[in-house]
N, C-alpha and C positions, 0 to 999 in steps of 0.2 A: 129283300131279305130281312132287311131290319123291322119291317111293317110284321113278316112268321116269326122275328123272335120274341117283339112284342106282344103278339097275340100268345106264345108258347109261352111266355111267365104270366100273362095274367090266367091263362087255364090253369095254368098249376099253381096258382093263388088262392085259387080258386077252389081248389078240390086237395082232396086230403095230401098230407104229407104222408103217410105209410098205410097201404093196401096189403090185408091178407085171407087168403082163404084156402080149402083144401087143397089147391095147385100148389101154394106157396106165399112168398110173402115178395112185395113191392115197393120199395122205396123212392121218392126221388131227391135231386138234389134241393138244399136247403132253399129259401126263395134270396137267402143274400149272397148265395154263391152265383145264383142264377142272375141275377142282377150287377155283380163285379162282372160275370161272363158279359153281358150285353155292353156293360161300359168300356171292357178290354175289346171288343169287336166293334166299336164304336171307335174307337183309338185308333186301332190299325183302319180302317176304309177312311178317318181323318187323315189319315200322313200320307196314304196313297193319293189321295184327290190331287187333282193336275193344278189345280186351282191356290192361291196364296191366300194364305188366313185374313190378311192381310195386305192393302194396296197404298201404298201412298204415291199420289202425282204433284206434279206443282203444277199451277193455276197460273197462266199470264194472261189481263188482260190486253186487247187489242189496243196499241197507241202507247205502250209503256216502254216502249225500247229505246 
């Protein structure tokens, strides 16, 4: 998922910000809005991960007891 939102801001970095023609007219969102999106969904799948940011263990070597 994060691999399609990266690809989905650099297209649209990439190509205009406002499309219009006889149909009508097309906007998207700004490319910094779209970039706060990715770092906000970047955020949440961080805190869900089962995993700890974070590990500290203690080291004993053998023969120090």
């Amino acid at each position: 998922m994060a691999d399609d939102l990266d690809d989905v801001i650099q297209e649209n970095a990439e190509g205009p910000a406002e499309a219009r023609g006889d149909s009508g007219s097309v906007r998207q969102h700004s490319l910094k809005d779209q970039i706060e999106a990715d770092r906000y969904l970047a955020a949440k799948r961080a805190a869900r991960a089962k995993r700890l940011g974070l590990r500290l263990s203690k080291l004993v070597p053998p023969g120090s007891d």
